[in-house]
mmCIF file as gemmi writes it, N, C-alpha and C atoms, coordinates in Angstrom:
data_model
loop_
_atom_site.group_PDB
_atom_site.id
_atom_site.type_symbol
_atom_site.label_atom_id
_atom_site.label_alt_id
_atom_site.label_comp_id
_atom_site.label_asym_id
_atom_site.label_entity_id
_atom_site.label_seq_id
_atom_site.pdbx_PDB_ins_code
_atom_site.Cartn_x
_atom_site.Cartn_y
_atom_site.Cartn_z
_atom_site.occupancy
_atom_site.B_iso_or_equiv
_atom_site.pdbx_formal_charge
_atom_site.auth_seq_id
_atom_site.auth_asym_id
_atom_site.pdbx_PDB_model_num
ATOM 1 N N . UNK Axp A 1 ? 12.413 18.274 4.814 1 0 ? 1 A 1
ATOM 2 C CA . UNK Axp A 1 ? 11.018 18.522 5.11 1 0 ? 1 A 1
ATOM 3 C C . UNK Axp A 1 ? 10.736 18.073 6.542 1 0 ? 1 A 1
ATOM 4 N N . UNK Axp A 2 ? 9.591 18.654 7.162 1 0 ? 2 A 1
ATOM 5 C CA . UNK Axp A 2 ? 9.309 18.59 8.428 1 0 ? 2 A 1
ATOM 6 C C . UNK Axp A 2 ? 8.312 18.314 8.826 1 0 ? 2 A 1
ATOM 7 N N . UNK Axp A 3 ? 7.381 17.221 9.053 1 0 ? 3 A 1
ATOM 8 C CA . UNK Axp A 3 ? 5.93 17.205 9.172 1 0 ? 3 A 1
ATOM 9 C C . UNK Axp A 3 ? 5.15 17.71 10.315 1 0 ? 3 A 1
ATOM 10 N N . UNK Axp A 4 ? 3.992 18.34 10.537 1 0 ? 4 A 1
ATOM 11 C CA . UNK Axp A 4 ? 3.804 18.542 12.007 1 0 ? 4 A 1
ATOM 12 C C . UNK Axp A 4 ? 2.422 18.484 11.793 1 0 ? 4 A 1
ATOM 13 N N . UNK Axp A 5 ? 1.816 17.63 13.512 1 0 ? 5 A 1
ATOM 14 C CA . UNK Axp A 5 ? 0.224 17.87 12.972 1 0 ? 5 A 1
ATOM 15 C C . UNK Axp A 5 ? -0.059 18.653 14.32 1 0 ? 5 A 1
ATOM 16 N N . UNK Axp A 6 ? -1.161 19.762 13.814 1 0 ? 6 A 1
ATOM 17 C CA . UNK Axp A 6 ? -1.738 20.508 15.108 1 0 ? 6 A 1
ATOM 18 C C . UNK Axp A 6 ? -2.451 19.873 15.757 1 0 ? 6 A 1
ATOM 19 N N . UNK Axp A 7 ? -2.285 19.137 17.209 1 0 ? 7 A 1
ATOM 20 C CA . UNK Axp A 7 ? -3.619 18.282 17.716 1 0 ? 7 A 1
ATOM 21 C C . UNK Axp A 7 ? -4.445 19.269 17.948 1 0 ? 7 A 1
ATOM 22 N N . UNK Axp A 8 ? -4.644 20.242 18.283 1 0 ? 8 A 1
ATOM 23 C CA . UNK Axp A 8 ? -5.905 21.119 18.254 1 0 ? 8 A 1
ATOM 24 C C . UNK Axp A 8 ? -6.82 21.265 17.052 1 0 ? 8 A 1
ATOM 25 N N . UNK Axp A 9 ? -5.738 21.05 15.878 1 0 ? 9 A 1
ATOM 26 C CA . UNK Axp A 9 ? -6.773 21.128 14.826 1 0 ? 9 A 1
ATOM 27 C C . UNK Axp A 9 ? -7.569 19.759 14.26 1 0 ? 9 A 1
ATOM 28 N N . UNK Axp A 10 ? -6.81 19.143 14.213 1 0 ? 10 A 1
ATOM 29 C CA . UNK Axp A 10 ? -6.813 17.428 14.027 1 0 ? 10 A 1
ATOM 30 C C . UNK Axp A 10 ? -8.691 17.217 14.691 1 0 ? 10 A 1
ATOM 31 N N . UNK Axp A 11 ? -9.271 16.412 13.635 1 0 ? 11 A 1
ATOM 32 C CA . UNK Axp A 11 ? -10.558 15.915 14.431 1 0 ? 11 A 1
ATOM 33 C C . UNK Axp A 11 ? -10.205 14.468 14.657 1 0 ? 11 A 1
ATOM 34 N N . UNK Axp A 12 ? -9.565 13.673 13.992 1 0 ? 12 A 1
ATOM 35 C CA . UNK Axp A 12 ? -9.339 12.242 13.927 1 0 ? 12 A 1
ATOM 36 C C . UNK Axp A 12 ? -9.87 11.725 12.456 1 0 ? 12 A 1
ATOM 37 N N . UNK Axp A 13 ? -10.077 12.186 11.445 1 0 ? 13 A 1
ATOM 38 C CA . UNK Axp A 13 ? -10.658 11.757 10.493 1 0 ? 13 A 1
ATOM 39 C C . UNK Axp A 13 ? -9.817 10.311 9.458 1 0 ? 13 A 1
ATOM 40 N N . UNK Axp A 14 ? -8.493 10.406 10.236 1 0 ? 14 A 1
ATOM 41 C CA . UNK Axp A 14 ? -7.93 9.315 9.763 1 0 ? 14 A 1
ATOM 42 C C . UNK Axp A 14 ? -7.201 9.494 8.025 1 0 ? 14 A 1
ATOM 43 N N . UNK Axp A 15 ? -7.784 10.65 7.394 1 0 ? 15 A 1
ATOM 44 C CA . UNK Axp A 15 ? -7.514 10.436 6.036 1 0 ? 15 A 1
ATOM 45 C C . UNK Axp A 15 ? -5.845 10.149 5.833 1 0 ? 15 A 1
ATOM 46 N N . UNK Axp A 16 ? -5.231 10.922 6.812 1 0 ? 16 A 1
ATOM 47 C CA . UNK Axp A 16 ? -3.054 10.801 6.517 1 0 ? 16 A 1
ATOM 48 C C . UNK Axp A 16 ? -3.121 9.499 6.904 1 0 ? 16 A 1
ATOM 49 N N . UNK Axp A 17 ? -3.41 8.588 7.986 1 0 ? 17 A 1
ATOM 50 C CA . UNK Axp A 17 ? -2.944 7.576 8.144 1 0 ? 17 A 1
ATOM 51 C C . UNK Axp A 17 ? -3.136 6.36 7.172 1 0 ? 17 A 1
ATOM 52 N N . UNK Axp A 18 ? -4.686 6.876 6.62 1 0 ? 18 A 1
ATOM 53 C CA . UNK Axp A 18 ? -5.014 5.735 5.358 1 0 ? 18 A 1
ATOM 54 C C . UNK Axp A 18 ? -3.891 6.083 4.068 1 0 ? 18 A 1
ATOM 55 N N . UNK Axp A 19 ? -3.495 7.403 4.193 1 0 ? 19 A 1
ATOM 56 C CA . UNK Axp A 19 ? -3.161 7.611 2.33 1 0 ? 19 A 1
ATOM 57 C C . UNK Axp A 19 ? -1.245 7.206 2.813 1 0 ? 19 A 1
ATOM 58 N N . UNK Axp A 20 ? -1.075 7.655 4.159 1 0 ? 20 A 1
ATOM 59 C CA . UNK Axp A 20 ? 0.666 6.899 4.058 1 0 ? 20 A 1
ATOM 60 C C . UNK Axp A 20 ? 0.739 6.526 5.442 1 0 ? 20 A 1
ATOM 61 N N . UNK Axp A 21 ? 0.302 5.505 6.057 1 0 ? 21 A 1
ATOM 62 C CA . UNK Axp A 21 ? 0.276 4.536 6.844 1 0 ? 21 A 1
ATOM 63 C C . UNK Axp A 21 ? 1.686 4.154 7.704 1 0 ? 21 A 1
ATOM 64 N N . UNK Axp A 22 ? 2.538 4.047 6.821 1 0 ? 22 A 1
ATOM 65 C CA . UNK Axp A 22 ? 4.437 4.681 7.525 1 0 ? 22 A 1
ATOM 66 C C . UNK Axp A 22 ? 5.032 5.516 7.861 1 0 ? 22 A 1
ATOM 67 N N . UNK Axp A 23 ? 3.928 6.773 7.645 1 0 ? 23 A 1
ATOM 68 C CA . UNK Axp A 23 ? 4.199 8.065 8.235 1 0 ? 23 A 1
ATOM 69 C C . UNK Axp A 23 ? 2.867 8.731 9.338 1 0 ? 23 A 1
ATOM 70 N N . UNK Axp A 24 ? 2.082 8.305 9.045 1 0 ? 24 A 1
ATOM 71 C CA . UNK Axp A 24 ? 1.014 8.759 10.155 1 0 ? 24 A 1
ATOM 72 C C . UNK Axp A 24 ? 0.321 7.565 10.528 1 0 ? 24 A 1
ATOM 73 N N . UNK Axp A 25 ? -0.202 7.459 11.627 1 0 ? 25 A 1
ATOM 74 C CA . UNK Axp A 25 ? -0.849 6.463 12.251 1 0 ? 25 A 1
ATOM 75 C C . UNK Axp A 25 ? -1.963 7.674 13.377 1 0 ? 25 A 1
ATOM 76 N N . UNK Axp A 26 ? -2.374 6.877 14.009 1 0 ? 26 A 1
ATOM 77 C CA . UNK Axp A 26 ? -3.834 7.277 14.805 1 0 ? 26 A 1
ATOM 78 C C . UNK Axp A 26 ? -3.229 7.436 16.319 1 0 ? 26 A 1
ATOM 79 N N . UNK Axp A 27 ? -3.13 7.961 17.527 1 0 ? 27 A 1
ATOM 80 C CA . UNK Axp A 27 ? -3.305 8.325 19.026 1 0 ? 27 A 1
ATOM 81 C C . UNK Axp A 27 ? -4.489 7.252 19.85 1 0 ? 27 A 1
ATOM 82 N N . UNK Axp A 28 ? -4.16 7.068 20.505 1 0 ? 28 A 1
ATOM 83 C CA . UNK Axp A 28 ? -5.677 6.276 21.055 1 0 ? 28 A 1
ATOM 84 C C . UNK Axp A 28 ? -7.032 6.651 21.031 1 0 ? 28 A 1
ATOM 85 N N . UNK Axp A 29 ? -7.011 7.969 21.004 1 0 ? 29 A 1
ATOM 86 C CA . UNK Axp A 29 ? -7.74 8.97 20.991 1 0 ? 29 A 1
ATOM 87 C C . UNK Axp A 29 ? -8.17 8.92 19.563 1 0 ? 29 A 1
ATOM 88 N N . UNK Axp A 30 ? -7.844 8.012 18.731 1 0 ? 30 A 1
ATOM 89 C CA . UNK Axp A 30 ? -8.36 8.586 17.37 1 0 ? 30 A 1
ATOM 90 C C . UNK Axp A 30 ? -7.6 9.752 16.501 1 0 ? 30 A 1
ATOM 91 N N . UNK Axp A 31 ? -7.041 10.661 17.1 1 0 ? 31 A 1
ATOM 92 C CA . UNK Axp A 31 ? -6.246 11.715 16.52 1 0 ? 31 A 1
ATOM 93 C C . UNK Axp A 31 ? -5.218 11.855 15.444 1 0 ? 31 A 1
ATOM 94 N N . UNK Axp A 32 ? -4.583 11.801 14.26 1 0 ? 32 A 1
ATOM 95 C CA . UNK Axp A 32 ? -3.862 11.926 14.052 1 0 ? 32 A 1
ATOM 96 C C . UNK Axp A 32 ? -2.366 12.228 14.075 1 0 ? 32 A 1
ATOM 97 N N . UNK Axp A 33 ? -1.308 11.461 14.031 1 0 ? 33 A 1
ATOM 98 C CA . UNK Axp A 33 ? -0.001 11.762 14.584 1 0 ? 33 A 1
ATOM 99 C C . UNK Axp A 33 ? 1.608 11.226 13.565 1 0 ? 33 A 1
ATOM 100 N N . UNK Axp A 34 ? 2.131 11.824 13.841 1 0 ? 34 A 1
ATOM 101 C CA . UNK Axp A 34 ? 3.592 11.32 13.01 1 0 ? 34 A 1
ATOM 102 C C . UNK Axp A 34 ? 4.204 10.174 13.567 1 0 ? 34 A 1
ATOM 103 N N . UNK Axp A 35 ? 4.565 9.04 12.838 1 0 ? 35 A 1
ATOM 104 C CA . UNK Axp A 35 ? 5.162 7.906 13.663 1 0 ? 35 A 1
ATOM 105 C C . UNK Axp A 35 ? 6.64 8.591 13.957 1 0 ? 35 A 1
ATOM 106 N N . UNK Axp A 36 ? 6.536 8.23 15.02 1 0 ? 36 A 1
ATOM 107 C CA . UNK Axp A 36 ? 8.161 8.628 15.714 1 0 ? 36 A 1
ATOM 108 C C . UNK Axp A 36 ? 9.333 8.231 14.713 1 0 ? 36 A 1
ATOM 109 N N . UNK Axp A 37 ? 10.072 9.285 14.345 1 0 ? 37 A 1
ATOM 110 C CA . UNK Axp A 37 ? 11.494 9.112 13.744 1 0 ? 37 A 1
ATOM 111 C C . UNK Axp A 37 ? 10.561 9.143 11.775 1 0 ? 37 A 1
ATOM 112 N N . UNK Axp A 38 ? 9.846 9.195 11.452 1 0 ? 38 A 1
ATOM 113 C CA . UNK Axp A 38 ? 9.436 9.503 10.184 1 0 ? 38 A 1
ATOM 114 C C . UNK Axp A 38 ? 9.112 11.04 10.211 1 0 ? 38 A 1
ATOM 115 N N . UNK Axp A 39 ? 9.745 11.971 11.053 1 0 ? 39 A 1
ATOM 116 C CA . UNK Axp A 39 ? 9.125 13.311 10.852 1 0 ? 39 A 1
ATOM 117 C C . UNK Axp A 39 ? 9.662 14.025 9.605 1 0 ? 39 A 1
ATOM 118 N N . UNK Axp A 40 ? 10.891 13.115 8.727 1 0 ? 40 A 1
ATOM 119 C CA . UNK Axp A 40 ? 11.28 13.769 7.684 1 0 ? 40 A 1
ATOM 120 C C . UNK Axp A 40 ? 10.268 12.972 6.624 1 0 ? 40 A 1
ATOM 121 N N . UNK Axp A 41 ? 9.436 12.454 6.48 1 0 ? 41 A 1
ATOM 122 C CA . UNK Axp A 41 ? 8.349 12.455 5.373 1 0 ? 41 A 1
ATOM 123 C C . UNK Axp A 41 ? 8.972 10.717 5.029 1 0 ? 41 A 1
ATOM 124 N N . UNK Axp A 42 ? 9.839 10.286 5.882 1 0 ? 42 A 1
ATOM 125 C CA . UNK Axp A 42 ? 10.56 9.252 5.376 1 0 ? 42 A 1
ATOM 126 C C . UNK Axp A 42 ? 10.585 9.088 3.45 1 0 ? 42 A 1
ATOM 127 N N . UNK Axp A 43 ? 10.805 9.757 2.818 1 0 ? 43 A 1
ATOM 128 C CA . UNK Axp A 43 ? 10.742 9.955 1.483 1 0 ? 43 A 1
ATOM 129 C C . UNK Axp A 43 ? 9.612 9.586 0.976 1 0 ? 43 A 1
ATOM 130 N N . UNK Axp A 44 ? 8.479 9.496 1.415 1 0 ? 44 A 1
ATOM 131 C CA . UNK Axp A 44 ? 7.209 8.758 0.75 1 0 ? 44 A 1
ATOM 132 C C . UNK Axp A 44 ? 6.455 10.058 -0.211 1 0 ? 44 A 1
ATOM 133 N N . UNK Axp A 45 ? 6.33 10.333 -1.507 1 0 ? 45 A 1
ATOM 134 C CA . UNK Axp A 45 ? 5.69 11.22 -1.987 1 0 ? 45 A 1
ATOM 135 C C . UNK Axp A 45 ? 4.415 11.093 -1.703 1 0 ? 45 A 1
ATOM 136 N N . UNK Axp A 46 ? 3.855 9.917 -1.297 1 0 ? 46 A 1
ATOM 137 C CA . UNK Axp A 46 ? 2.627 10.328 -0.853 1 0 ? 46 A 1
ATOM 138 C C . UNK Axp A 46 ? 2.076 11.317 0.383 1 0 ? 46 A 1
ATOM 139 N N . UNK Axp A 47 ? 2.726 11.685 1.027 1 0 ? 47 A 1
ATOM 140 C CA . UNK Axp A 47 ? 2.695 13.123 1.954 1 0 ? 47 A 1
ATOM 141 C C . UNK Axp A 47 ? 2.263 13.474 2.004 1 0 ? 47 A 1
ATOM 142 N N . UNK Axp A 48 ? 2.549 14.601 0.696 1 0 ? 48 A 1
ATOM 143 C CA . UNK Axp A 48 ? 2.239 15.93 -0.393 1 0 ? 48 A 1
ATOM 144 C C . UNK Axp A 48 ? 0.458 15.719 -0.135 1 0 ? 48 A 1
ATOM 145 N N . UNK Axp A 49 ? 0.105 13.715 -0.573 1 0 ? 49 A 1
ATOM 146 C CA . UNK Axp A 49 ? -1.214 14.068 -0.936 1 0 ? 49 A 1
ATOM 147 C C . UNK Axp A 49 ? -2.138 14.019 0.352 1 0 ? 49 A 1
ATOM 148 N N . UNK Axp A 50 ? -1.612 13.391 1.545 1 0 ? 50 A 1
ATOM 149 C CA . UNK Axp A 50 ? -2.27 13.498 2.783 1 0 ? 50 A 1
ATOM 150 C C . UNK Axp A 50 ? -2.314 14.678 3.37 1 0 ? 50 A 1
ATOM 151 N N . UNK Axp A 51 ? -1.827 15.542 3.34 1 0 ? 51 A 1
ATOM 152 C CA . UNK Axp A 51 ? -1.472 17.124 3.786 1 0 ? 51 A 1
ATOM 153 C C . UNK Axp A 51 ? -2.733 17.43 3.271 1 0 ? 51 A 1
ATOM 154 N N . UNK Axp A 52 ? -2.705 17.506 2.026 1 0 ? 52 A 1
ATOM 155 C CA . UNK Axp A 52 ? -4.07 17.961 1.01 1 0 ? 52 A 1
ATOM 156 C C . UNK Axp A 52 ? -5.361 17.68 1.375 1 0 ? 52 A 1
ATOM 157 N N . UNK Axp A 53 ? -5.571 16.148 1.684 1 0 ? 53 A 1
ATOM 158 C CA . UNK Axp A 53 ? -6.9 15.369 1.921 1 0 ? 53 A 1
ATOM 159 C C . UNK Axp A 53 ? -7.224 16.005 3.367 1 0 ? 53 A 1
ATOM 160 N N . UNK Axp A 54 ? -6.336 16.108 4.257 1 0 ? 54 A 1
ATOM 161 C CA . UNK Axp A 54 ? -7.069 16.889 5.798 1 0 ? 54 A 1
ATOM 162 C C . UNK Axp A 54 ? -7.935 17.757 5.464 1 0 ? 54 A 1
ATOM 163 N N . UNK Axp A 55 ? -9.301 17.205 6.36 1 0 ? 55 A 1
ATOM 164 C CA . UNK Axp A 55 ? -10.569 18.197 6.026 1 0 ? 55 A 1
ATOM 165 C C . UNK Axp A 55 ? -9.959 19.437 6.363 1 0 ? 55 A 1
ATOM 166 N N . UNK Axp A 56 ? -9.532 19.577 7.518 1 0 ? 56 A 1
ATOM 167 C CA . UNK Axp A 56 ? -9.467 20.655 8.454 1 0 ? 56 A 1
ATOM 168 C C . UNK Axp A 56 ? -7.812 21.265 8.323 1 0 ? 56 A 1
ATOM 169 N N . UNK Axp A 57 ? -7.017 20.871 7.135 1 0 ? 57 A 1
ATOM 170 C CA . UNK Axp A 57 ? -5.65 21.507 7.347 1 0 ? 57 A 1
ATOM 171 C C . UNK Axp A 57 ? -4.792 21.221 8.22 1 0 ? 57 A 1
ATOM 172 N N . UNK Axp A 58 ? -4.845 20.126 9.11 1 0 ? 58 A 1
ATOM 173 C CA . UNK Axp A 58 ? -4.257 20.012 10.398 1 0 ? 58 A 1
ATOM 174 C C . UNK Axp A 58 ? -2.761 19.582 10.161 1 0 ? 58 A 1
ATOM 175 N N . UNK Axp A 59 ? -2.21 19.209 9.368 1 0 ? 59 A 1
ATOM 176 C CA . UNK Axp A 59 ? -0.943 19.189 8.537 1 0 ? 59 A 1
ATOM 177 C C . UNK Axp A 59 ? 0.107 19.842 8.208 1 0 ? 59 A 1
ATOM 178 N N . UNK Axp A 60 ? 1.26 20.219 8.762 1 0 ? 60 A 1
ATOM 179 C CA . UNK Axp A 60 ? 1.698 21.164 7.7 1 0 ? 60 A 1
ATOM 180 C C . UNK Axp A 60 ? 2.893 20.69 7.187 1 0 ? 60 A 1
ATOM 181 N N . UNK Axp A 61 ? 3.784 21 6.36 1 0 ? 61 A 1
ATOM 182 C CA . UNK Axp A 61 ? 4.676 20.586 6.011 1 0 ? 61 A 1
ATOM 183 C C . UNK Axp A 61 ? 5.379 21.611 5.62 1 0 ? 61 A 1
ATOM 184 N N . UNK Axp A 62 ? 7.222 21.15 6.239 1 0 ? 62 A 1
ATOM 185 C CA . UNK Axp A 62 ? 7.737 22.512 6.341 1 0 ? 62 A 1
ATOM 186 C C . UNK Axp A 62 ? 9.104 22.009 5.484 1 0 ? 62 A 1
ATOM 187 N N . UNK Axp A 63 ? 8.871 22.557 4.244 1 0 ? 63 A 1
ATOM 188 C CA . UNK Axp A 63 ? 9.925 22.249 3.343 1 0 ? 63 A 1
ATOM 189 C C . UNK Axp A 63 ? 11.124 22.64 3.484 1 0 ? 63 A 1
ATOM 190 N N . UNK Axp A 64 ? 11.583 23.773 4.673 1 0 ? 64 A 1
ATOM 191 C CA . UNK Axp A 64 ? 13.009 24.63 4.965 1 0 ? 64 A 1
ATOM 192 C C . UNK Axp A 64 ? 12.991 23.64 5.61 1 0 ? 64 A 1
ATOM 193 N N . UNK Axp A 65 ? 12.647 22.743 6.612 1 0 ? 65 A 1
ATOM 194 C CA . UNK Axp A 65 ? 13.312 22.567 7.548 1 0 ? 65 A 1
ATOM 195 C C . UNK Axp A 65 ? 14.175 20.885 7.11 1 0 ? 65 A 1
ATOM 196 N N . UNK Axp A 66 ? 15.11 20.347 7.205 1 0 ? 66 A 1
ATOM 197 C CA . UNK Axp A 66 ? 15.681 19.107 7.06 1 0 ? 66 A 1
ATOM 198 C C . UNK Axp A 66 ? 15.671 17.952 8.168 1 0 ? 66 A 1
ATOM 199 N N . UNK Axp A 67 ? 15.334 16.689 7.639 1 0 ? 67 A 1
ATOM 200 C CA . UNK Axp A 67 ? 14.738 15.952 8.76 1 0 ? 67 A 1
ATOM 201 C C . UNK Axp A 67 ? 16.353 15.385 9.849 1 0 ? 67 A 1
């Protein structure tokens, strides 16, 4: 799996970084982002549910691809 966040789409709402905190964290900017070297989901099933909670979809997750 492959995580990616669109900063264009991203408002900063924070919801990925609250629901898995070892895989997303915040930009200075407030923005949403992947912690470096967790772009394979570092096995956390909670993911799945931060992908979901983005108001705006800014998330995607790319199950072909291997981290």
């Amino acid at each position: 799996m492959r995580i990616t966040i669109d900063s264009g789409v991203c408002i900063g709402a924070g919801q990925c970084a609250l629901t898995v905190p070892d895989v997303f964290t915040q930009d200075d900017d407030g923005f949403g982002t992947v912690v470096p070297g967790h772009e394979d989901g570092a096995g956390r099933p909670l993911v799945h549910e931060a992908a979901r909670a983005c108001p705006v979809q800014a998330i995607t997750l790319d199950h072909d691809q291997e981290g």
